[in-house]
C-alpha positions, -999 to +999 in steps of 0.1 A: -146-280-877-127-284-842-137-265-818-116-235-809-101-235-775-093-206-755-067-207-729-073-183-699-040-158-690-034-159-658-015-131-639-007-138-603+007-105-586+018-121-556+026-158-559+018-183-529+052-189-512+042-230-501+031-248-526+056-266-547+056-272-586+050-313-593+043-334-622+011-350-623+008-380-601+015-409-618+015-449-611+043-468-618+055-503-625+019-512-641+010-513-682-021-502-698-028-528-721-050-532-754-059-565-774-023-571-774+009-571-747+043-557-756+063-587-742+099-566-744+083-543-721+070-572-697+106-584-703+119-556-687+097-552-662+102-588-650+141-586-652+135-548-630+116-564-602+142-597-601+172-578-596+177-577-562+186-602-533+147-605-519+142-624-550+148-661-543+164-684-569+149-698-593+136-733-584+153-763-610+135-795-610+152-830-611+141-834-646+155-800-658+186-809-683+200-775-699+219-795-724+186-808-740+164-773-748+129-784-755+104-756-772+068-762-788+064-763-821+063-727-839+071-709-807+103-688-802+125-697-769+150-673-759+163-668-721+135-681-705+107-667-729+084-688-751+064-672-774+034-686-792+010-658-801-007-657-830-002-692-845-039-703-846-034-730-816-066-740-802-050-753-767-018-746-747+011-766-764+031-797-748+068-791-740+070-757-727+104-756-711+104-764-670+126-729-669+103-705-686+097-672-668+073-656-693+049-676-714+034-654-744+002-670-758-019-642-771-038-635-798-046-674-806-077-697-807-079-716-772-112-721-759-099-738-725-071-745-701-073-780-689-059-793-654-021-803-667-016-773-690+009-757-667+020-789-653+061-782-638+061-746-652+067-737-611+090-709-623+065-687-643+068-652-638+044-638-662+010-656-682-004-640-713-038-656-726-050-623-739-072-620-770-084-658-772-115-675-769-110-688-731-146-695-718-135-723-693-103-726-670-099-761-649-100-751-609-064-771-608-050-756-637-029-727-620-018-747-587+015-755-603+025-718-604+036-709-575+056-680-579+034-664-609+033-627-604+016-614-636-015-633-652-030-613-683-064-625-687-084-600-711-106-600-744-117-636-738-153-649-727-147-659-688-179-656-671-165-657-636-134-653-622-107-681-620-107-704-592-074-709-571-054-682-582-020-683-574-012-672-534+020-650-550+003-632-579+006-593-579-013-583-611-042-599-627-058-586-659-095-596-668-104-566-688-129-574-713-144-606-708-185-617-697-184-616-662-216-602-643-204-615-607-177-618-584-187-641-558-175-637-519-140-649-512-133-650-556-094-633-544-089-651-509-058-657-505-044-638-529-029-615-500+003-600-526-024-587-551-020-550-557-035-548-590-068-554-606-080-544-643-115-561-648-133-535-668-154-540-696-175-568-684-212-563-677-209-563-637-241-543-619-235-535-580-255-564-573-228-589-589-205-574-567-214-599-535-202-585-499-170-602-494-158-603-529-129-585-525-122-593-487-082-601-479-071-582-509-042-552-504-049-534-533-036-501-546-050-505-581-084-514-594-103-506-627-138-515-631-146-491-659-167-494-686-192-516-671-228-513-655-222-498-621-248-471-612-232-461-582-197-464-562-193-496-551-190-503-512-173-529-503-139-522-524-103-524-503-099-496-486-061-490-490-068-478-530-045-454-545-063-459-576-099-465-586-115-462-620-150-464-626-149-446-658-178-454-683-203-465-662-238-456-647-231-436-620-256-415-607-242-388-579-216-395-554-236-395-518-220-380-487-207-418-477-196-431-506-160-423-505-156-427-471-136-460-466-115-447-495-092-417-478-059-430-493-071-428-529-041-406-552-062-411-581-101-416-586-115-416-620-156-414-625-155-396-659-183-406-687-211-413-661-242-399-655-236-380-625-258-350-617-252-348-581-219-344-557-231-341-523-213-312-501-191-331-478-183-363-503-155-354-514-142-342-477-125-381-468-105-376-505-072-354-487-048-374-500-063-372-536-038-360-566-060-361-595-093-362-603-115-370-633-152-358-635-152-349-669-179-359-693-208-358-668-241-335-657-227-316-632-239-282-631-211-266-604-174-269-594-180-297-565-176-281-535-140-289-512-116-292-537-103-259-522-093-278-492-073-306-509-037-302-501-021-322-528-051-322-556-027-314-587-050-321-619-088-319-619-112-329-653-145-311-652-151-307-692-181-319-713-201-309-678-232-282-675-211-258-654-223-220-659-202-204-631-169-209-617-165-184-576-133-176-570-125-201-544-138-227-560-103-244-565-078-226-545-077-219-505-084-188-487-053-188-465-013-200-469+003-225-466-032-250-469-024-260-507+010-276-509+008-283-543-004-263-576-023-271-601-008-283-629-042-289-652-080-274-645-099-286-679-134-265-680-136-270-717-174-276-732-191-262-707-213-230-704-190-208-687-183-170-696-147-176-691-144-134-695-165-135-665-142-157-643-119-135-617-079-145-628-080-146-586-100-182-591-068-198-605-040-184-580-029-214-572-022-228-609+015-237-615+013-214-650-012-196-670-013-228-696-030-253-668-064-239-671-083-243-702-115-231-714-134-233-748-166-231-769-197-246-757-218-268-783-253-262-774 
């Protein structure tokens, strides 16, 4: 039977005259991909971020002749788009057309790129390997890509991360694979990167060496699912988003979010964490959303009162028994300048009759806050 969910009524007799009304924050321009990649929507991605005149022209080399199209056998070519997933092939095909922006190999057999698999594809845009059996990449085999922005790497068996990445790629996806360590200087040079998705793969602290992500500009990074038992140290500080979702996680110390002050998002949900040290989350002002749901915390952490433009928090599936009336909203006006939008406190031991409607003052509507039953 589900369990029956019971949505607190708010009544707010006098309403805070500062804060404004705003949608959850949300990232844009990046996809959230499974075992497979919807190329239309890479398609128009790649044709949104070319339109423009900071985009330089496509480079033609002296070999190119548009009168004789070339595509590999049992792909589909069509403006600049080859696409050769799921036939079975066991290695990157021959005659990939010089022009291609987007080359679609998913969901295939391929064990290995060799050294000349990419050879005069210098006008690649976008790379999809995912879902094969990739276990070893040539360190030469991505030089010829020099304007590659987007390089879909996930659900194969890479143990490390690929050598000489591409000096202009923006987005690399390595979700899913067998990597344990990222070595020191594994993304130098990669000063355009913004994005990095390398969850799922069995990666402890200790495989994350001191230096492993120096140089990198990053606003996005996932490293969910895997065997972290506390925050790493050493990330980029410039973050708007961190995951760390299904891991190991233990408490969040007073320093552990220090370097990390213009983080919009920060997800730690499904860990093991029993202790939030007052103060931790003090650096975190800029913070819009925050997921600490499916934990063993036992109380509201303490300063999200004090977060200006905190808009969604996750404490459900927790050990919370009491929720204070300022646990989530600010004494004074004008120090929120955003409400609320979502408070989940489902699943956990609260006597939500019990709770002041004061608590929630500064929730956009009485829908944002939900309680429920308590499986003991």
């Amino acid at each position: 039977m589900l369990p029956f969910s019971v949505v607190l009524f708010l009544l707010c007799a006098t309403p805070l005259p500062t804060p404004s009304v705003a949608l959850p924050f949300e990232q844009k321009g990046l996809l959230d991909f499974g075992k497979s990649i919807d190329v239309e929507g890479l398609m128009m991605m790649m044709n949104d971020e070319e339109e423009g005149s900071a985009v330089e022209e496509y480079y033609k080399p002296e070999y190119y002749k548009p009168e004789q199209p070339t595509c590999p056998f049992g792909c589909q070519c069509n403006q600049n788009v080859v696409q050769c997933s799921d036939l079975g092939l066991h290695y990157v095909p021959y005659d990939i057309p010089p022009e291609t922006r987007l080359l679609d190999l998913q969901s295939n057999q391929i064990t290995e790129i060799r050294e000349d698999d990419f050879k005069g594809l210098s006008n690649l845009y976008a790379l999809v390997l995912v879902n094969n059996k990739i276990s070893r990449v040539h360190p030469r085999a991505f030089m010829p890509l020099k304007r590659m922005h987007k390089l879909y790497f996930s659900h194969n068996q890479l143990t490390a991360v690929p050598k000489n990445l591409p000096s202009s790629l923006v987005e690399l996806r390595i979700h899913d694979n067998h990597i344990k360590r990222v070595a020191a200087g594994a993304f130098s040079g990669l000063g355009s990167m913004n994005c990095i998705e390398m969850g799922r793969n069995p990666i402890q602290n200790s495989g994350l060496e001191p230096g492993a992500f120096d140089g990198l500009k990053l606003t996005f990074l996932r490293i969910s699912e895997a065997k972290l038992t506390g925050i790493p140290k050493d990330l980029p500080e410039g973050l708007h988003e961190l995951h760390l979702d299904h891991n190991q996680i233990q408490a969040i110390e007073l320093e552990d979010l220090r370097q990390y002050e213009s983080l919009h998002r920060l997800g730690l949900g499904y860990n093991h964490i029993h202790l939030i040290e007052h103060g931790s989350l003090y650096y975190l002002q800029n913070l819009r959303e925050l997921h600490l749901e499916n934990n063993r915390i036992s109380n509201v952490p303490g300063g999200l009162a004090g977060m200006k433009y905190l808009q969604v928090v996750y404490l459900h599936s927790n050990n919370i028994s009491q929720v204070d009336v300022n646990d989530f909203c600010p004494n004074g006006f004008g120090v929120k300048n955003t409400y609320y939008n979502g408070i989940s406190l489902f699943d956990n031991p609260i006597n939500y009759w019990e709770v002041v409607p004061a608590t929630f003052r500064c929730v956009s509507n009485r829908m944002a806050v939900q309680f429920g039953n308590h499986k003991k």
